[in-house]
mmCIF file as Biopython writes it, N, C-alpha, C and O atoms, coordinates in Angstrom:
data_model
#
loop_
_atom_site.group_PDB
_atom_site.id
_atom_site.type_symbol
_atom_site.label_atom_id
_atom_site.label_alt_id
_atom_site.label_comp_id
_atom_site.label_asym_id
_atom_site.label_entity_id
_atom_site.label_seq_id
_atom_site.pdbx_PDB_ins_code
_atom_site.Cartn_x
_atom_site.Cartn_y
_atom_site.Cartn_z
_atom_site.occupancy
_atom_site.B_iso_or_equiv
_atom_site.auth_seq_id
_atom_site.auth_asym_id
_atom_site.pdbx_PDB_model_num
ATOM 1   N N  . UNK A ? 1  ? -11.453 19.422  -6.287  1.0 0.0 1  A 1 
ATOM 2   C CA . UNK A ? 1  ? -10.902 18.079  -6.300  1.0 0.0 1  A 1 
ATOM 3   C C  . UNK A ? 1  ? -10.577 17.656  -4.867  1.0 0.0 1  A 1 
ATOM 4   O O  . UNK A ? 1  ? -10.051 18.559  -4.218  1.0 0.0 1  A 1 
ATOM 5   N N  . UNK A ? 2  ? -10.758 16.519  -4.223  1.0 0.0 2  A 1 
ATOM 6   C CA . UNK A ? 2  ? -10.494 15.385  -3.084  1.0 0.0 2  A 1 
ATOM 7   C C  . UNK A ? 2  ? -9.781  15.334  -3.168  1.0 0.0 2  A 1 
ATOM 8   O O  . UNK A ? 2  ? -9.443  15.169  -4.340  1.0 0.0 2  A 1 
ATOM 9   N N  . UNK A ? 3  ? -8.310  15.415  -1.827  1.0 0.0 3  A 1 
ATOM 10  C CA . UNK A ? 3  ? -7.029  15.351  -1.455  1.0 0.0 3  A 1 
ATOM 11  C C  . UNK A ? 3  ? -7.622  13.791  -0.652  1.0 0.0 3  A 1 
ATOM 12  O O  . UNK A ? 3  ? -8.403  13.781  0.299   1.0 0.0 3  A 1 
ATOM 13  N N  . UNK A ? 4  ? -7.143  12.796  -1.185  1.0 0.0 4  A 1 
ATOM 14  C CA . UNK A ? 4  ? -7.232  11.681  -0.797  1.0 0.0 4  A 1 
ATOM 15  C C  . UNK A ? 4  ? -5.526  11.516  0.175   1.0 0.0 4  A 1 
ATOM 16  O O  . UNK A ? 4  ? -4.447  12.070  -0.036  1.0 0.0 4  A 1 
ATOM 17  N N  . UNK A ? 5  ? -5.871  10.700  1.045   1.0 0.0 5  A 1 
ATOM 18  C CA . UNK A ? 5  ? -5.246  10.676  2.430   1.0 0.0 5  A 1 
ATOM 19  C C  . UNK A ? 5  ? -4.171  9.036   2.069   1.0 0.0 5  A 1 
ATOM 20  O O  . UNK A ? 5  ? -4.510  7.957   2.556   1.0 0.0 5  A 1 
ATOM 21  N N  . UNK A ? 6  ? -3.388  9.128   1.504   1.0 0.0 6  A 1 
ATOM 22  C CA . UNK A ? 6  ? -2.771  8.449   1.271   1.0 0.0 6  A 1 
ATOM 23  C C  . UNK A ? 6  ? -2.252  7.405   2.451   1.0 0.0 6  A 1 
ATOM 24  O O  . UNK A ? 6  ? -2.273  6.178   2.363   1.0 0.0 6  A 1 
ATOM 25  N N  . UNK A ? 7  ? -1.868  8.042   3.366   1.0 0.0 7  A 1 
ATOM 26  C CA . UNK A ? 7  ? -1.547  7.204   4.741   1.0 0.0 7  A 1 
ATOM 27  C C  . UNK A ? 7  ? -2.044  6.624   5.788   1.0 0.0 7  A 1 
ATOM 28  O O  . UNK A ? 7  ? -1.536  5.898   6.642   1.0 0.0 7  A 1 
ATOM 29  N N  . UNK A ? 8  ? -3.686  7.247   5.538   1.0 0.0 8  A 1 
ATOM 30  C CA . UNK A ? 8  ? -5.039  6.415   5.732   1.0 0.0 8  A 1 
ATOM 31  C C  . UNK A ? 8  ? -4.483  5.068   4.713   1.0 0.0 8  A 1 
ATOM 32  O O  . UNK A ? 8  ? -4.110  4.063   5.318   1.0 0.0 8  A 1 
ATOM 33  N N  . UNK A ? 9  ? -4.448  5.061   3.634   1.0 0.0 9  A 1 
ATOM 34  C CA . UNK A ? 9  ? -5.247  3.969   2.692   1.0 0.0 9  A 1 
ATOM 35  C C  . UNK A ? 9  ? -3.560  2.998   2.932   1.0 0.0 9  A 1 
ATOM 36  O O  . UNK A ? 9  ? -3.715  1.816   3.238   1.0 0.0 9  A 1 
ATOM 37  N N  . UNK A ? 10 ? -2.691  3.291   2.852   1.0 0.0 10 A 1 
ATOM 38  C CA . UNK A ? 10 ? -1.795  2.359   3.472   1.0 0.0 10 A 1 
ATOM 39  C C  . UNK A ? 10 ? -1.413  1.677   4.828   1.0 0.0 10 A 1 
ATOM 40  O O  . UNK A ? 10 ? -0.452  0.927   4.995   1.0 0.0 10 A 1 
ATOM 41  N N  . UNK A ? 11 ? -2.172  1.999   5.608   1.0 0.0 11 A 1 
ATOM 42  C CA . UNK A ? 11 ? -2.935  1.631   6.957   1.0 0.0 11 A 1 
ATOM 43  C C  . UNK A ? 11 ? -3.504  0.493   7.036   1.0 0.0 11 A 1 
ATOM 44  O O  . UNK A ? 11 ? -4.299  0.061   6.201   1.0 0.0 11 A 1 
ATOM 45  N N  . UNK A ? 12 ? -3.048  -0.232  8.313   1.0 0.0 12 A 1 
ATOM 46  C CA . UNK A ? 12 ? -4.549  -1.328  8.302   1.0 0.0 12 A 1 
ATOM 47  C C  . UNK A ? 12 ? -5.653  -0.991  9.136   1.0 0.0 12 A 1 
ATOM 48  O O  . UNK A ? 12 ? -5.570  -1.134  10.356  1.0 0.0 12 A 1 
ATOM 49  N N  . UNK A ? 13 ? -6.841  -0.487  8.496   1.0 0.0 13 A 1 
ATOM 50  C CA . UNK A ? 13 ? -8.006  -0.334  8.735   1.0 0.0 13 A 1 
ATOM 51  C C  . UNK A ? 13 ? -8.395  -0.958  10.275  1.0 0.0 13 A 1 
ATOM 52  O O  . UNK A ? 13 ? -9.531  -0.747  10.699  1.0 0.0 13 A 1 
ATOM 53  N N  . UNK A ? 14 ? -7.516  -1.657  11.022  1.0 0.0 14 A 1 
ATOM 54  C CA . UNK A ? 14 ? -8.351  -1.950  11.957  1.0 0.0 14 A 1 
ATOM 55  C C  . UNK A ? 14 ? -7.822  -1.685  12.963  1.0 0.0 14 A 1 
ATOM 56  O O  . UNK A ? 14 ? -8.562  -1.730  13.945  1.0 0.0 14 A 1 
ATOM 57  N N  . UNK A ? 15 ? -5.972  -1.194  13.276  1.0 0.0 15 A 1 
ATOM 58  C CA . UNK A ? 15 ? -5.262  -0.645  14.154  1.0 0.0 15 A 1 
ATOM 59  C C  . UNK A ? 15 ? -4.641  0.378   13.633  1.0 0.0 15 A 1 
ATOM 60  O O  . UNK A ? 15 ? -4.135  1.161   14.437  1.0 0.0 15 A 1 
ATOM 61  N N  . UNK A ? 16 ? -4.519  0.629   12.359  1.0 0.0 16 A 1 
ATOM 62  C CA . UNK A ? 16 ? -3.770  1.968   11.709  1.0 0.0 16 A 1 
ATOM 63  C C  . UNK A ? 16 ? -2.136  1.572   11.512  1.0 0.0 16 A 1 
ATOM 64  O O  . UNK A ? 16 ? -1.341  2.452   11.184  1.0 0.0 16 A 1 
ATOM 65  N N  . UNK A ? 17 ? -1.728  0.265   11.724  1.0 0.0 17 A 1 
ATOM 66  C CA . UNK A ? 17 ? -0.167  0.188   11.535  1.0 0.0 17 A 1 
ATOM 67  C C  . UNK A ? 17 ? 0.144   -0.115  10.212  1.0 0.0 17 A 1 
ATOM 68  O O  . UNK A ? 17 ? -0.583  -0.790  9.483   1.0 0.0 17 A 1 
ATOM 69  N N  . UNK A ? 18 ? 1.403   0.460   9.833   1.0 0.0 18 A 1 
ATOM 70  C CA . UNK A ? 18 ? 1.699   -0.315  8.216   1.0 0.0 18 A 1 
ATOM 71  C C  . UNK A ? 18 ? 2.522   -0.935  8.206   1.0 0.0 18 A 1 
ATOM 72  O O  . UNK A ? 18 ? 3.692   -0.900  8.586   1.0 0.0 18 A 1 
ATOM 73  N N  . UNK A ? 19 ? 1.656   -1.807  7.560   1.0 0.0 19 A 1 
ATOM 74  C CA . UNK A ? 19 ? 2.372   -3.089  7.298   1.0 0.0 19 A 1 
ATOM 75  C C  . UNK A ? 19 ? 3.322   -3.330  6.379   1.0 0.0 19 A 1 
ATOM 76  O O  . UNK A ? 19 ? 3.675   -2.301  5.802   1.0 0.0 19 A 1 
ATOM 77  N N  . UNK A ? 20 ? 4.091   -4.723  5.885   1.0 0.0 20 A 1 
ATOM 78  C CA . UNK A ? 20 ? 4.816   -4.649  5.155   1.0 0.0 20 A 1 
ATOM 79  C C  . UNK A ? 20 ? 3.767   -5.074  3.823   1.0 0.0 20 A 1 
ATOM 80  O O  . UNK A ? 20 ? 2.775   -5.802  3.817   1.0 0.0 20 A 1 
ATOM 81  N N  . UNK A ? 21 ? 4.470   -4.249  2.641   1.0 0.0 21 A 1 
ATOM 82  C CA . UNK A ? 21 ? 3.843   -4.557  1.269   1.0 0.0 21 A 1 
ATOM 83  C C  . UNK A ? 21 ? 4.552   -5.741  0.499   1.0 0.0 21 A 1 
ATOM 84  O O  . UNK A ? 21 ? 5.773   -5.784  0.346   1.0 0.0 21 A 1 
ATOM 85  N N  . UNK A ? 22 ? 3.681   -6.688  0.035   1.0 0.0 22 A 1 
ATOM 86  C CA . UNK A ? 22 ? 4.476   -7.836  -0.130  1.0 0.0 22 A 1 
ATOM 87  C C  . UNK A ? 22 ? 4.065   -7.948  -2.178  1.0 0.0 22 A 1 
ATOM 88  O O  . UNK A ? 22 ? 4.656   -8.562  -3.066  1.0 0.0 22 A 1 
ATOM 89  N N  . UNK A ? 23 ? 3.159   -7.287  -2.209  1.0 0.0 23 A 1 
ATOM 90  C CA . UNK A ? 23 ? 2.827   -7.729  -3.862  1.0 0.0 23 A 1 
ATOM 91  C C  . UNK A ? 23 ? 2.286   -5.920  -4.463  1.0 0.0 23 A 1 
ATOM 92  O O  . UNK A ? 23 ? 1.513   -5.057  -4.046  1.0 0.0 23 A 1 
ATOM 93  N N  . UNK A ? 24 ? 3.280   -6.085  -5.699  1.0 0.0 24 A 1 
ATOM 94  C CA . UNK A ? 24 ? 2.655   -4.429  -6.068  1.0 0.0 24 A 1 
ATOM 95  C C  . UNK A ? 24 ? 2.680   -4.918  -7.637  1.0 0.0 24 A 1 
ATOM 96  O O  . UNK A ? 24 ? 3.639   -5.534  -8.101  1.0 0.0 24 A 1 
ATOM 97  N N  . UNK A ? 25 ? 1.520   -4.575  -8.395  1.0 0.0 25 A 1 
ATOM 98  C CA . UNK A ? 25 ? 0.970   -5.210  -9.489  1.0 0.0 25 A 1 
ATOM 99  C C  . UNK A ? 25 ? 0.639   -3.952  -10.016 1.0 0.0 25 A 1 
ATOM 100 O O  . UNK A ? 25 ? 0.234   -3.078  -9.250  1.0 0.0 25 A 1 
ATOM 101 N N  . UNK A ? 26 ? 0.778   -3.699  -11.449 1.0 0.0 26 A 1 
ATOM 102 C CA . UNK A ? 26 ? -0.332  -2.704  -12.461 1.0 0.0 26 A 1 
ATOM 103 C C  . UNK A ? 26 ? -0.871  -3.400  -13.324 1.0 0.0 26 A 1 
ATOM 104 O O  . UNK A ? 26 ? -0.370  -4.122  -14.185 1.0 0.0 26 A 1 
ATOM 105 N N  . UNK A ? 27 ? -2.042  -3.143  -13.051 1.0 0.0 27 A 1 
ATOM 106 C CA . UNK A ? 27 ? -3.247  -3.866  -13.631 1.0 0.0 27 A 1 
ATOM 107 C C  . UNK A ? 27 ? -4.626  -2.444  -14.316 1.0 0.0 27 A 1 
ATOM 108 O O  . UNK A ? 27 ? -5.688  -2.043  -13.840 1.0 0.0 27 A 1 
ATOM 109 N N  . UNK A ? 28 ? -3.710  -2.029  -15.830 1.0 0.0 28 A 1 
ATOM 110 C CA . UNK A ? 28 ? -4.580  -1.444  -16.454 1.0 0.0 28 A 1 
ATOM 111 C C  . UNK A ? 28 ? -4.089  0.026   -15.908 1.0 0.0 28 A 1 
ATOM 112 O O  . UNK A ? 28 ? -2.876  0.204   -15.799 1.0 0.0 28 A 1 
ATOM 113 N N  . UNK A ? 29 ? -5.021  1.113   -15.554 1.0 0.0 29 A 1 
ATOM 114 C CA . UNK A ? 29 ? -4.546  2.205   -14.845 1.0 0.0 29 A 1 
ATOM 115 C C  . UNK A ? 29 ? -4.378  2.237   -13.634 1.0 0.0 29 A 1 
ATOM 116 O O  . UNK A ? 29 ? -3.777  3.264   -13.319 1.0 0.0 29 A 1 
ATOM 117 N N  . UNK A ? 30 ? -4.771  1.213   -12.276 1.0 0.0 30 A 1 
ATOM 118 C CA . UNK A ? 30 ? -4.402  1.010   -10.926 1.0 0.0 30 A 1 
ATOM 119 C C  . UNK A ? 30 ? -2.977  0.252   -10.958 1.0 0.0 30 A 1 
ATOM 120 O O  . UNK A ? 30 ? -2.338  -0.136  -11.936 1.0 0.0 30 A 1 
ATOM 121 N N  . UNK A ? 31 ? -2.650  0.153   -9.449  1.0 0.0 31 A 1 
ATOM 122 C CA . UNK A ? 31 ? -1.337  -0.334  -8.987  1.0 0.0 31 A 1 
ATOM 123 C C  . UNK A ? 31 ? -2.882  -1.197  -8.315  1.0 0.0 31 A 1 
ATOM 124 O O  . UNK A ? 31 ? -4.016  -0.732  -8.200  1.0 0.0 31 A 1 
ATOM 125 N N  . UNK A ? 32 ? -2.339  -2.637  -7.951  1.0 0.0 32 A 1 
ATOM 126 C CA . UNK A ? 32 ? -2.882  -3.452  -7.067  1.0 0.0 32 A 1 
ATOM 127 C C  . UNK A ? 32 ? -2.189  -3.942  -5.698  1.0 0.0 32 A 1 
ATOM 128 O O  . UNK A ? 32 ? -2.122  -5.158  -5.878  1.0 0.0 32 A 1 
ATOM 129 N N  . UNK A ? 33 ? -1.917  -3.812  -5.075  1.0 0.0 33 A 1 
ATOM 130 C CA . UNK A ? 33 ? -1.437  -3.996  -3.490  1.0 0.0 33 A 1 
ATOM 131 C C  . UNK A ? 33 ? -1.550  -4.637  -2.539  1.0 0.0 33 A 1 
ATOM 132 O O  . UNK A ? 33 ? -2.366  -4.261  -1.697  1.0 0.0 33 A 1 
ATOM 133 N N  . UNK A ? 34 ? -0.706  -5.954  -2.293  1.0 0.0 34 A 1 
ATOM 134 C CA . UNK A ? 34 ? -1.052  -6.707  -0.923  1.0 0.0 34 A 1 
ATOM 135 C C  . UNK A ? 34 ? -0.305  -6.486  -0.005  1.0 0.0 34 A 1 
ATOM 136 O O  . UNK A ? 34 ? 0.887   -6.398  -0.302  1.0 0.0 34 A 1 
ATOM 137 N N  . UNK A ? 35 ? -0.587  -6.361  1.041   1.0 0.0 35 A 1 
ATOM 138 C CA . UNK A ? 35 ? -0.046  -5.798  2.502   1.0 0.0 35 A 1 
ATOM 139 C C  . UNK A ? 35 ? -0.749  -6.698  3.654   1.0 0.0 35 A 1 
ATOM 140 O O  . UNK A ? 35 ? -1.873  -7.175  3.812   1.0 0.0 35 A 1 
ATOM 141 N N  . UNK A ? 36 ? 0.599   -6.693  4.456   1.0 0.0 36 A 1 
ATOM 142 C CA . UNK A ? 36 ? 0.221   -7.601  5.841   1.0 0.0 36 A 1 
ATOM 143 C C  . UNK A ? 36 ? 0.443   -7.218  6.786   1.0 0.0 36 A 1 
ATOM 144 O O  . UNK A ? 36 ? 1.609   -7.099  7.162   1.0 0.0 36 A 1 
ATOM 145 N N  . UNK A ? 37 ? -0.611  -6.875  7.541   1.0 0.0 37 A 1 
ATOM 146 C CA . UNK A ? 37 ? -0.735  -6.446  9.392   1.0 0.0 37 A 1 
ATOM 147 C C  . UNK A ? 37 ? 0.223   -7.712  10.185  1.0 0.0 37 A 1 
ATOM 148 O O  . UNK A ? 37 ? 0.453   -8.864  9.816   1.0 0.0 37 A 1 
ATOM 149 N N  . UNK A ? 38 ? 0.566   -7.119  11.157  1.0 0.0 38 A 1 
ATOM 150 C CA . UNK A ? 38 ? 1.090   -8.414  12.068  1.0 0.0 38 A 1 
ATOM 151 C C  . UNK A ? 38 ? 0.311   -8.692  12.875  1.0 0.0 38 A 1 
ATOM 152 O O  . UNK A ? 38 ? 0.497   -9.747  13.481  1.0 0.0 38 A 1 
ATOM 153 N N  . UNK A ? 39 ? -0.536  -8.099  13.113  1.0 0.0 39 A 1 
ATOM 154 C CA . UNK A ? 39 ? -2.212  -8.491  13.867  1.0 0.0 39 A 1 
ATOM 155 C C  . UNK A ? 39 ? -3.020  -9.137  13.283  1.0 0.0 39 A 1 
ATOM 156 O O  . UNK A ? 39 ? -3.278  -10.306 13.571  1.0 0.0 39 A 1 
ATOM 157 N N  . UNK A ? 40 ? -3.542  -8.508  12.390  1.0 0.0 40 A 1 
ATOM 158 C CA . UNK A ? 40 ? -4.696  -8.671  11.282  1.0 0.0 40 A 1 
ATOM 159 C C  . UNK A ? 40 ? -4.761  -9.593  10.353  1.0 0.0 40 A 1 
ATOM 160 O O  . UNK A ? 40 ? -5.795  -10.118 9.939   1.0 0.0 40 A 1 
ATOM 161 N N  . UNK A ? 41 ? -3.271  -9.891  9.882   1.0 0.0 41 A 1 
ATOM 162 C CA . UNK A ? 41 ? -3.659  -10.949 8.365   1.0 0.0 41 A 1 
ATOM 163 C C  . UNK A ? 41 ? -3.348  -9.691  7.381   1.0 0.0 41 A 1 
ATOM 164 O O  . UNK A ? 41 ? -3.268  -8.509  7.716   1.0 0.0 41 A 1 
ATOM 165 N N  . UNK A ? 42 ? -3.192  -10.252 6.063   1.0 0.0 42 A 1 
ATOM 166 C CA . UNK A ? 42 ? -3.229  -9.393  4.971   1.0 0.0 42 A 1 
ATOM 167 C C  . UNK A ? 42 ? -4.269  -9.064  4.344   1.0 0.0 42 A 1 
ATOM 168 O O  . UNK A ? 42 ? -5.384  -9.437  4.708   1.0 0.0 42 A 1 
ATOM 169 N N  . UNK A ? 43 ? -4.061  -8.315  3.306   1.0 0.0 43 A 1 
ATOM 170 C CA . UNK A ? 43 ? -5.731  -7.739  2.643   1.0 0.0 43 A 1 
ATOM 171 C C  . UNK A ? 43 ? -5.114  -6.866  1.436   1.0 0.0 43 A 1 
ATOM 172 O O  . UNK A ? 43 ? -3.969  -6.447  1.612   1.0 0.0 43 A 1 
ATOM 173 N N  . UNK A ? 44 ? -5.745  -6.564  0.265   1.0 0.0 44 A 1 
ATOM 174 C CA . UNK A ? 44 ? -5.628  -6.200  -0.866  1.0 0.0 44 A 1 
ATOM 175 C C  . UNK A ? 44 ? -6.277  -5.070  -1.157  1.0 0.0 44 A 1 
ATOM 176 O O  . UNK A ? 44 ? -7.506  -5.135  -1.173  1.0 0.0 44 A 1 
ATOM 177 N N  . UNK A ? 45 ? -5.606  -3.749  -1.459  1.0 0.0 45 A 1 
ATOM 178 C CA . UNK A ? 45 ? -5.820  -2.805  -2.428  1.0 0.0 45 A 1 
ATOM 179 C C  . UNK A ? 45 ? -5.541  -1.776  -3.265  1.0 0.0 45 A 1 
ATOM 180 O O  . UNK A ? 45 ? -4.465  -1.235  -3.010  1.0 0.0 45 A 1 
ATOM 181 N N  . UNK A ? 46 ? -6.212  -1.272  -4.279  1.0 0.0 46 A 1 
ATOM 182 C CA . UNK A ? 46 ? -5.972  0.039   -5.542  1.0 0.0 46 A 1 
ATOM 183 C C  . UNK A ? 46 ? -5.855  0.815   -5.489  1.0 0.0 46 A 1 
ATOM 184 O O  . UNK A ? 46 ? -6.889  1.402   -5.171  1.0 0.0 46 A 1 
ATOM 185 N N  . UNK A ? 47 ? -5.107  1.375   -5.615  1.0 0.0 47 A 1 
ATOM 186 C CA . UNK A ? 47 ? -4.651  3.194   -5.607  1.0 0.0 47 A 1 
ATOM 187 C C  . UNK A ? 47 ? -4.637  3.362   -7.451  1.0 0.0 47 A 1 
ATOM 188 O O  . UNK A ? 47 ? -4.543  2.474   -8.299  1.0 0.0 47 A 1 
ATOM 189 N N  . UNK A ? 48 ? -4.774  4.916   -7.623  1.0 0.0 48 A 1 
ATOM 190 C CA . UNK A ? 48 ? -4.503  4.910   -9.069  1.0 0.0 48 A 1 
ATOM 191 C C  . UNK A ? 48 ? -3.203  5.188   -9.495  1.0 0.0 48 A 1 
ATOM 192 O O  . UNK A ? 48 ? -2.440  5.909   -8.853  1.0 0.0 48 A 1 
ATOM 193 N N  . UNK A ? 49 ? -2.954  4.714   -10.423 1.0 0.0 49 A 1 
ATOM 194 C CA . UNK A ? 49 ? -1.219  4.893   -11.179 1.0 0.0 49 A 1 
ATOM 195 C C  . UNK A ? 49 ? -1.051  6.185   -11.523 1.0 0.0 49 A 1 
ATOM 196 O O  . UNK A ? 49 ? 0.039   6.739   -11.663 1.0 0.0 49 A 1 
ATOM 197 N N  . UNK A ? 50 ? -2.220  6.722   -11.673 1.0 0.0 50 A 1 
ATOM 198 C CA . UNK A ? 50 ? -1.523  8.416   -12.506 1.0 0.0 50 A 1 
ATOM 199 C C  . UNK A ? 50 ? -1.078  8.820   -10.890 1.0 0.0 50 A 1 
ATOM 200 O O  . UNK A ? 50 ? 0.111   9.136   -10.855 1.0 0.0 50 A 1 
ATOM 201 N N  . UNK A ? 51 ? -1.573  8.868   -9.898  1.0 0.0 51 A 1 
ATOM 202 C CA . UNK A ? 51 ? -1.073  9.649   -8.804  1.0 0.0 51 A 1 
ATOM 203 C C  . UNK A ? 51 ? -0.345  9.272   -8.003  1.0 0.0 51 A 1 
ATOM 204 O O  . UNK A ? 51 ? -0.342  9.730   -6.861  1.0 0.0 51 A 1 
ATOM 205 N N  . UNK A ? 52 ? 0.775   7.966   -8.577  1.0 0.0 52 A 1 
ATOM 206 C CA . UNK A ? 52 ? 2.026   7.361   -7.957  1.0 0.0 52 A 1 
ATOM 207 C C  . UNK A ? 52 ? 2.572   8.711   -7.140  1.0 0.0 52 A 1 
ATOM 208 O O  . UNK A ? 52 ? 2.121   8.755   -5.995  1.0 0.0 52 A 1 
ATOM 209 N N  . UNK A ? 53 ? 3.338   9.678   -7.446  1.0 0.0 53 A 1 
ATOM 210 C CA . UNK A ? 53 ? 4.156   10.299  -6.604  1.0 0.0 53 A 1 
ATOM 211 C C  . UNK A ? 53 ? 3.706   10.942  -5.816  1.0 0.0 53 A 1 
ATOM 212 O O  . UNK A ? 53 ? 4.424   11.868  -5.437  1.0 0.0 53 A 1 
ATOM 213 N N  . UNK A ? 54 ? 2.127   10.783  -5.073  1.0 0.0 54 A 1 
ATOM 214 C CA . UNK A ? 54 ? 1.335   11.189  -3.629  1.0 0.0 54 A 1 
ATOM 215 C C  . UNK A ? 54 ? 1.842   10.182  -2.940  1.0 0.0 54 A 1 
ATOM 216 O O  . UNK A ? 54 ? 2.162   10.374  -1.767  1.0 0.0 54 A 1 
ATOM 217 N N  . UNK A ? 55 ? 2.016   8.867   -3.567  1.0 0.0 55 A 1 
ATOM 218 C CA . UNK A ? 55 ? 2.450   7.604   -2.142  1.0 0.0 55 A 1 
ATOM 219 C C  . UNK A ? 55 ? 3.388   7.078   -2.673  1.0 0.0 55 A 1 
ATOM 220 O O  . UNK A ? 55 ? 3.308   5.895   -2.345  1.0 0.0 55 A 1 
ATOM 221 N N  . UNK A ? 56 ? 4.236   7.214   -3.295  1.0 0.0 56 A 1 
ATOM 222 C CA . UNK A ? 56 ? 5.491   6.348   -4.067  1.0 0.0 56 A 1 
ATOM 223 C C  . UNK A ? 56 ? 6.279   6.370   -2.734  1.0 0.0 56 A 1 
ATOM 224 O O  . UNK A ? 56 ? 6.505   5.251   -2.275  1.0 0.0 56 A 1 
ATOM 225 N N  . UNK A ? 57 ? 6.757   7.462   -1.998  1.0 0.0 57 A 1 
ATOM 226 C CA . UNK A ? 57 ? 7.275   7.141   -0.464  1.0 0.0 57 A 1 
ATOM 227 C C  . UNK A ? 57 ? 6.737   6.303   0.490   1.0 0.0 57 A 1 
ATOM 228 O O  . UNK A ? 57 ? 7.434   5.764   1.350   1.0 0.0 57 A 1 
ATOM 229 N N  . UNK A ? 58 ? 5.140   6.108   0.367   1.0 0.0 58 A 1 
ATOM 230 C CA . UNK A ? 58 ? 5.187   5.168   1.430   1.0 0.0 58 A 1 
ATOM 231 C C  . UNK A ? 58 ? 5.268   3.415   0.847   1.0 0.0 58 A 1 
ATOM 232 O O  . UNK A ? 58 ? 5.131   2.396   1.524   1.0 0.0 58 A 1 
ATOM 233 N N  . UNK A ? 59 ? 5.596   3.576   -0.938  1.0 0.0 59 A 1 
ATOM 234 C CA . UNK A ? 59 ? 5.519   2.483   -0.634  1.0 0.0 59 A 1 
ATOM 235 C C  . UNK A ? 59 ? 7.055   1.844   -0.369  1.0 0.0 59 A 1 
ATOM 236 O O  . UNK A ? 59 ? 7.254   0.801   0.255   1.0 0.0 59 A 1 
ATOM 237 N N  . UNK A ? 60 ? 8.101   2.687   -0.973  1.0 0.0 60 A 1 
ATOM 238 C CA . UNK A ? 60 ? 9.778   2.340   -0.527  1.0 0.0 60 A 1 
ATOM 239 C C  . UNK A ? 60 ? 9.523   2.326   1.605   1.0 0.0 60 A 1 
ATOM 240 O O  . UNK A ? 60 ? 10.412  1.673   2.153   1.0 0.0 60 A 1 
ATOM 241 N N  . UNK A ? 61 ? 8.865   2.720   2.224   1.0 0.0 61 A 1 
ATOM 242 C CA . UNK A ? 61 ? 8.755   2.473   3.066   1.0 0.0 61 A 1 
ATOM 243 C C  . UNK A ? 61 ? 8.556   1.250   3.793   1.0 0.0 61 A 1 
ATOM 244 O O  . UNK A ? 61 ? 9.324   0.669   4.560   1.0 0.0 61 A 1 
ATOM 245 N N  . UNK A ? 62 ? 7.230   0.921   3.367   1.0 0.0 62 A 1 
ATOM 246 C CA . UNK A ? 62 ? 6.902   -0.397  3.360   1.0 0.0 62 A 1 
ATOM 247 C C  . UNK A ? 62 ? 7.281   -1.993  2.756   1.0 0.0 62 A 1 
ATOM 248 O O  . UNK A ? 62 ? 7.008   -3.112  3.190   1.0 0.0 62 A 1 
ATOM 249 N N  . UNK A ? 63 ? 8.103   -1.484  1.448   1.0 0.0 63 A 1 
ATOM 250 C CA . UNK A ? 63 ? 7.974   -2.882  0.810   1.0 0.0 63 A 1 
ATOM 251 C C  . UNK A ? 63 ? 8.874   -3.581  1.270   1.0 0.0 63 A 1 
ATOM 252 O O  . UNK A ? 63 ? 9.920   -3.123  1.730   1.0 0.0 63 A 1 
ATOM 253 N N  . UNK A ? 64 ? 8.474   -5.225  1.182   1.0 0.0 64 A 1 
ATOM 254 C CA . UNK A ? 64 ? 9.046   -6.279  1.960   1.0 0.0 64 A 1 
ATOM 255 C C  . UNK A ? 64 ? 10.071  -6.262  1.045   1.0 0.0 64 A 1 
ATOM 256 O O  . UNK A ? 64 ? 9.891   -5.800  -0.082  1.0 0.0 64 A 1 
ATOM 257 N N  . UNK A ? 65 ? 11.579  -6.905  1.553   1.0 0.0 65 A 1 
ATOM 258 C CA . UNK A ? 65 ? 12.833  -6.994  0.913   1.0 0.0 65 A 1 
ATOM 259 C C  . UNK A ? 65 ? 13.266  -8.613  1.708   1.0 0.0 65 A 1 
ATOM 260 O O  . UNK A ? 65 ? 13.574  -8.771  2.889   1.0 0.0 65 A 1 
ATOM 261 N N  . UNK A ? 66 ? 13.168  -9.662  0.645   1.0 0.0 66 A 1 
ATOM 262 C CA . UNK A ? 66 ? 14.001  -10.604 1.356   1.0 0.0 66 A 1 
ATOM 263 C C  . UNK A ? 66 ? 15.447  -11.115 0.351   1.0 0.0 66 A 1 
ATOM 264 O O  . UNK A ? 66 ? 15.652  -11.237 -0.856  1.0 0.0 66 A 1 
ATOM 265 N N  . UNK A ? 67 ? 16.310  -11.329 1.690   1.0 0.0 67 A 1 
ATOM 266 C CA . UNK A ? 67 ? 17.581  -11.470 1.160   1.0 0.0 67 A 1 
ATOM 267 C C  . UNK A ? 67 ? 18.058  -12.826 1.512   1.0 0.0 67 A 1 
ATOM 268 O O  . UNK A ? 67 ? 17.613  -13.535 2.414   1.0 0.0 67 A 1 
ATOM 269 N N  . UNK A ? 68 ? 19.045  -13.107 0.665   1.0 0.0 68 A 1 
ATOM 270 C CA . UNK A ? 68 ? 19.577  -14.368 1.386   1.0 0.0 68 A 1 
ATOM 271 C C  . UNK A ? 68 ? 20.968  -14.384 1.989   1.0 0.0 68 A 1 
ATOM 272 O O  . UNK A ? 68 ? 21.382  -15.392 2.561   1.0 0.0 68 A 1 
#
């Protein structure tokens, strides 16, 4: 079995920084994911739900929190 690189795939692909996660969706057996570079713009993607607790830390890491 493939040890998929979790902190690759929460990365932005074009400088490697992580961004903040602004939309986390389950849709069927994936989580769906939008995330925004402060360079880049945002961009969208799937990880699978059964293997939440490989990245469940990075996503309390990342996710956007707004307060008033």
């Amino acid at each position: 079995m493939v040890e998929i690189d979790y902190n690759k795939i929460f990365s932005c692909p074009k400088c490697g920084l992580s961004g903040n996660i602004y939309l986390v969706k389950v849709s069927g057996n994936k989580i769906v994911m939008k995330q925004r570079c402060p360079d880049h713009g945002g961009r969208s993607f799937t990880v699978h739900l059964k293997e939440k607790d490989s990245y469940i830390h990075l996503i309390k890491e990342n996710v956007f929190r707004c307060y008033k």
